[in-house]
MARSE-952206 format. One record per residue (C-alpha): residue number from 1; residue in one letter; x, y, z. Coordinates in nm, 2 decimals. Layout:
nr:NUM; rest:A; c1:X; c2:Y; c3:Z
...
//
This chain:
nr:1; rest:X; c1:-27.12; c2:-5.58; c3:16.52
nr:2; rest:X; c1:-26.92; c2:-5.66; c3:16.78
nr:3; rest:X; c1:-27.11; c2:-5.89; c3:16.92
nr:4; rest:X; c1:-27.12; c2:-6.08; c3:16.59
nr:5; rest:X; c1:-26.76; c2:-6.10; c3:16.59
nr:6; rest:X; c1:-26.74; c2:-6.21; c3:16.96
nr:7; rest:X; c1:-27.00; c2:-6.54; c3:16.87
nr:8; rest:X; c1:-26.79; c2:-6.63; c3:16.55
nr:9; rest:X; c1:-26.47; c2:-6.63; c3:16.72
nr:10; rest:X; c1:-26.60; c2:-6.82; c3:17.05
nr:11; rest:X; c1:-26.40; c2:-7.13; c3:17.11
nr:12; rest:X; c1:-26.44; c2:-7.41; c3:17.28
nr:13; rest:X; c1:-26.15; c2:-7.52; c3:17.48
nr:14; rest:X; c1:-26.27; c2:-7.84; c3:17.62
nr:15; rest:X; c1:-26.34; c2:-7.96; c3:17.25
nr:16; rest:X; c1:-26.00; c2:-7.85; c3:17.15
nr:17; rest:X; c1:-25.85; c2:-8.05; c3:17.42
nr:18; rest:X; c1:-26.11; c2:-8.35; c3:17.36
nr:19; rest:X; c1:-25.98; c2:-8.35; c3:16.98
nr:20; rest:X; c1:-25.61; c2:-8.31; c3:17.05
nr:21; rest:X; c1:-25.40; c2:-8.59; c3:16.92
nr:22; rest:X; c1:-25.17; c2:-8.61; c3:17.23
nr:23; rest:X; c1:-25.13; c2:-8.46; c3:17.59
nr:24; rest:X; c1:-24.87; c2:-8.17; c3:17.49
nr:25; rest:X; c1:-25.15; c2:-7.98; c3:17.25
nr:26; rest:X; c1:-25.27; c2:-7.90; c3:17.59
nr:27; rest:X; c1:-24.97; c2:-7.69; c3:17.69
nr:28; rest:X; c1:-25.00; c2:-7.51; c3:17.35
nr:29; rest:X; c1:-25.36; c2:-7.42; c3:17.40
nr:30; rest:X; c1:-25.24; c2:-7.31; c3:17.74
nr:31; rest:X; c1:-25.02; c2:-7.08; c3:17.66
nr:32; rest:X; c1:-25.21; c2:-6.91; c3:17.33
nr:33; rest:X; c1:-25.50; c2:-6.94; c3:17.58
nr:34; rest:X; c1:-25.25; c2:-6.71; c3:17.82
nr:35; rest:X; c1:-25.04; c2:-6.52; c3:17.59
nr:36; rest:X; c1:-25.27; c2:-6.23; c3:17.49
nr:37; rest:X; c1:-25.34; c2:-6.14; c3:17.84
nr:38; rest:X; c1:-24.95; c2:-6.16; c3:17.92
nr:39; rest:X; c1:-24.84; c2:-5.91; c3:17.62
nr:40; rest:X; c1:-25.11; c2:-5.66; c3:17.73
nr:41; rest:X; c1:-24.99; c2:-5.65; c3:18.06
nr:42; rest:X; c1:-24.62; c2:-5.59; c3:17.93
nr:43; rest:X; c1:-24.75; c2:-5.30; c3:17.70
nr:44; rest:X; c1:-24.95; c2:-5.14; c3:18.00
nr:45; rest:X; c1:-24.66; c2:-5.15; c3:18.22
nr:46; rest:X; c1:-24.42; c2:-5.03; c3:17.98
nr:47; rest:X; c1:-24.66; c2:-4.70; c3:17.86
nr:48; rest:X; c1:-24.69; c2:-4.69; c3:18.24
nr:49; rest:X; c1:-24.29; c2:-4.66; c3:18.30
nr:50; rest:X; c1:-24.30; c2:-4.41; c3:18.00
nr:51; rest:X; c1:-24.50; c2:-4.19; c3:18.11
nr:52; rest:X; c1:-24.36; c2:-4.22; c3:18.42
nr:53; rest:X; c1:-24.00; c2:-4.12; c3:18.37
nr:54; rest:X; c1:-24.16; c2:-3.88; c3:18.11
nr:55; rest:X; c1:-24.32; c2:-3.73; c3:18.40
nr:56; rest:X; c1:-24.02; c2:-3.69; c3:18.64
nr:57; rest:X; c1:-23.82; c2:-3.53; c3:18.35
//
C-alpha cells in the first residue's frame, strides 16, 4: 500500500521546472522541495531539547 502511494505521488521536478511560466517558480519549488525536511528537523530537535531538560529535572 505504501508503495502505491509512493508511485502516485512521485513528481517530477525537472518537468515542473520545464513547464514553469518564469524563472522565480523555481525558488518556490525549491523551497516546498526543502521545507518538509527543514520542519522535521525543527521538531526532532525540539522533542530532543524536551526530553532533555526533562531529563536533567
Amino acid at each position: 500500500m505504501h508503495l502505491l502511494i509512493t508511485l502516485l505521488q512521485e513528481v517530477d521536478i525537472e518537468q515542473k521546472l520545464k513547464d514553469a511560466p518564469d524563472d522565480s517558480y523555481s525558488i518556490g519549488v525549491f523551497i516546498g522541495t526543502l521545507l518538509p525536511f527543514v520542519v522535521l528537523v525543527i521538531i526532532a530537535y525540539a522533542i530532543y531539547r524536551y526530553n532533555k531538560n526533562r531529563i536533567k529535572d
